[in-house]
C-alpha positions as CSV (number, residue, x, y, z in Angstrom):
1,X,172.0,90.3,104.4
2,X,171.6,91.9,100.9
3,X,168.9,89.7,99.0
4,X,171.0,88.6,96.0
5,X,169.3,85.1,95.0
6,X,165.8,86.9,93.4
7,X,163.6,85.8,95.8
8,X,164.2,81.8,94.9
9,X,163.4,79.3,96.8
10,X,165.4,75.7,97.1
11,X,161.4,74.2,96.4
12,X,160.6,76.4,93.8
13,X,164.4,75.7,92.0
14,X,164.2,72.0,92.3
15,X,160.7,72.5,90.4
16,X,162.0,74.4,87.9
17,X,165.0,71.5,87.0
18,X,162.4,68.9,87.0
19,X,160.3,71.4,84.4
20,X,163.0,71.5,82.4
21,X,164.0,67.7,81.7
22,X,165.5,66.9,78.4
23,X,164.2,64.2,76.0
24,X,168.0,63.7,75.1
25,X,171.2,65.5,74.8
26,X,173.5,64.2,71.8
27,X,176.6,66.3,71.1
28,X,174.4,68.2,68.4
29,X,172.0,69.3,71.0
30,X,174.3,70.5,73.0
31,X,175.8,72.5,70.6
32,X,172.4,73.3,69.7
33,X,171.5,75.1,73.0
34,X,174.7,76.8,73.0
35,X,173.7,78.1,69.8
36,X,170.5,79.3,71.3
37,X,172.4,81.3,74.2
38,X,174.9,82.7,71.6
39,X,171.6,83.8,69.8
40,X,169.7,85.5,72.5
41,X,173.2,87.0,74.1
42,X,173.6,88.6,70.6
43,X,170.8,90.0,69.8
44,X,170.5,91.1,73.5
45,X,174.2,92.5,73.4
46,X,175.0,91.1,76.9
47,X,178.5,90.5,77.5
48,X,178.6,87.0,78.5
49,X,180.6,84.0,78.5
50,X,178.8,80.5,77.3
51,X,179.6,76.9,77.4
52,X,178.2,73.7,76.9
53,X,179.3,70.4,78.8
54,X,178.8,66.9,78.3
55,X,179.9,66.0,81.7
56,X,183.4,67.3,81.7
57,X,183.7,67.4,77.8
58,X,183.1,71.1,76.4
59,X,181.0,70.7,73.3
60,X,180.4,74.2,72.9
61,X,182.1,77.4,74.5
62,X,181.1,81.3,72.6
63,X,182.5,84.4,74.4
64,X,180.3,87.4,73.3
65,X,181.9,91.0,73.0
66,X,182.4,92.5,76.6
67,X,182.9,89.2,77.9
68,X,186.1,88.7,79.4
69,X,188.6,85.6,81.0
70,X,187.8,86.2,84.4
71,X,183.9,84.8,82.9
72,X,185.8,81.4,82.2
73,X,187.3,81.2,85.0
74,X,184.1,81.8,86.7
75,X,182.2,78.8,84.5
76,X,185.2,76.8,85.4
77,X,184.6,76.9,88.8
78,X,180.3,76.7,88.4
79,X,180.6,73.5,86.8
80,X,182.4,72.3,89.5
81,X,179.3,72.9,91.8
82,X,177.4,70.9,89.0
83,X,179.5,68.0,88.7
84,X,180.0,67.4,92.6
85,X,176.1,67.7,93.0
86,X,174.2,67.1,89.7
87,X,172.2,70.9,91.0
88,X,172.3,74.1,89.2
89,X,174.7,76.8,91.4
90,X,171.5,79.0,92.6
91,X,169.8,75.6,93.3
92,X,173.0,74.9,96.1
93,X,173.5,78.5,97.2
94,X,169.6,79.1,97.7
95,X,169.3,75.7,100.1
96,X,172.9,76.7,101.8
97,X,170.8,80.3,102.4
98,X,167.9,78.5,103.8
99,X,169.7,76.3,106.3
100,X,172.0,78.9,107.2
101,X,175.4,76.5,106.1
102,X,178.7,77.6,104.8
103,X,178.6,75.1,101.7
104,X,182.1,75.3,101.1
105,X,182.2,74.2,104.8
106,X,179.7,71.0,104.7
107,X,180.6,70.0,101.6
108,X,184.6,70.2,102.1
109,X,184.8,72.4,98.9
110,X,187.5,74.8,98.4
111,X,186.0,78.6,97.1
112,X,188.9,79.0,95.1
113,X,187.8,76.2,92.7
114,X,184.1,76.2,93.4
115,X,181.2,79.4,92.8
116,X,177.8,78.7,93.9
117,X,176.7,81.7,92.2
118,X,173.9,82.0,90.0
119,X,174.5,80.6,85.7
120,X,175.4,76.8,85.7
121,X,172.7,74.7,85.4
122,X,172.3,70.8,85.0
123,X,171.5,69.4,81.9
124,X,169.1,66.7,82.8
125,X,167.7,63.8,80.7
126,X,164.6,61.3,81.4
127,X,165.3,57.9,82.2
128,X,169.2,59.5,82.6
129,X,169.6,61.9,84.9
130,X,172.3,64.6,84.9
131,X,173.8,64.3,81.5
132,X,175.3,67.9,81.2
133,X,175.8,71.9,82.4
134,X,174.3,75.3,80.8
135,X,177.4,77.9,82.0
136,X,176.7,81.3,81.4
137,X,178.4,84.3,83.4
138,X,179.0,87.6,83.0
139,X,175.7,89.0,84.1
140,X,174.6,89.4,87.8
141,X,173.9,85.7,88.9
142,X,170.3,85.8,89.3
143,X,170.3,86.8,85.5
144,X,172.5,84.2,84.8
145,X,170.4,81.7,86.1
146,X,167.0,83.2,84.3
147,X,168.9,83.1,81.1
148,X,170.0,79.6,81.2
149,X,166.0,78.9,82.4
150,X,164.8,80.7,79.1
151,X,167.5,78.8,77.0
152,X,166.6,75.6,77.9
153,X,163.3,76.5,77.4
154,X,163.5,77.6,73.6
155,X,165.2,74.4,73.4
156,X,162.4,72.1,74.8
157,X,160.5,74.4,73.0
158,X,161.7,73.5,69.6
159,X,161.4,70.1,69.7
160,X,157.7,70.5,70.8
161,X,158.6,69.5,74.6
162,X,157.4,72.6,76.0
163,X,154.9,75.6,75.1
C-alpha cells in the first residue's frame, strides 16, 4: 500500500490532540484561529478551503484563491468523522490502518458523507472536552493535518499556552 498518512502513528496522534488542548474556545476564538489559517494560507498562497465549527455551528469559513467547492464538500464530510468520534480524520484513518479495518465498515458510516482523510481536527477544551473542528482541505491530507497542527499552535501560542 502507498504510504499516504506521513508516517503517523494512532499513539503519536492521540499525543499530539492532548498537546494541543484549548484553555477555551468562545465564538471569537474561533474566529480567531480561522483568522490564523486564513493568514498563514495567504501568505503561503495555498489554495485551501477553511472553516471553523462550534460543534455543528460554522463560526468561520474563508476559501482562499485556487480553492474550489469540491474543498467544501470535502470539509463537510471531515467534520462528520469529527462529530461522530470527537478525533481528528488522520487520528481515525491512521488507527483503521493499524488494525487493518474498513472504518466505514465498523463504524456503519457511509463514504459518501464521511472522509477520514487528513485536515479536520477536534477543537478540544480542558475540563470540556471536544468543543469544536479545524477543517482545512485542499492540500494533500497529510498537509492538511500539519497545517491545522501549526494553527492551533500559533493560537495556544498567543495566549501564552504554548512556546
Amino acid at each position: 500500500m502507498v504510504e499516504t498518512t506521513g508516517g503517523f502513528t494512532s499513539e503519536g496522534l492521540a499525543l499530539e490532540a492532548r498537546t494541543l488542548v484549548l484553555p477555551s474556545l468562545t465564538q471569537a476564538e474561533a474566529i480567531e484561529i480561522g483568522g490564523i489559517a486564513q493568514q498563514i494560507g495567504t501568505e503561503r498562497a495555498l489554495p485551501i478551503a477553511v472553516e471553523v465549527r462550534l460543534k455543528e455551528w460554522i463560526v468561520f469559513h474563508a476559501s482562499l484563491p485556487g480553492a474550489t467547492p469540491d474543498n467544501d464538500a470535502w470539509i463537510v464530510r471531515k467534520a462528520r468523522v469529527t462529530m461522530a468520534t470527537g478525533n481528528s480524520t488522520m487520528y481515525e484513518r491512521v488507527l483503521a490502518e493499524e488494525q487493518g479495518i474498513n472504518w466505514y465498515e465498523e463504524k456503519g458510516l457511509s463514504e459518501d458523507l464521511h472522509a477520514i482523510h487528513g485536515g479536520a481536527l477536534a477543537l478540544n477544551v480542558t475540563g470540556l472536552g471536544f468543543v469544536g473542528i479545524l477543517l482545512i482541505s485542499g492540500l494533500p491530507q497529510v498537509q492538511d493535518h500539519l497545517l491545522g497542527v501549526e494553527v492551533i499552535a500559533e493560537f495556544l501560542a498567543r495566549k501564552g499556552e504554548l512556546t
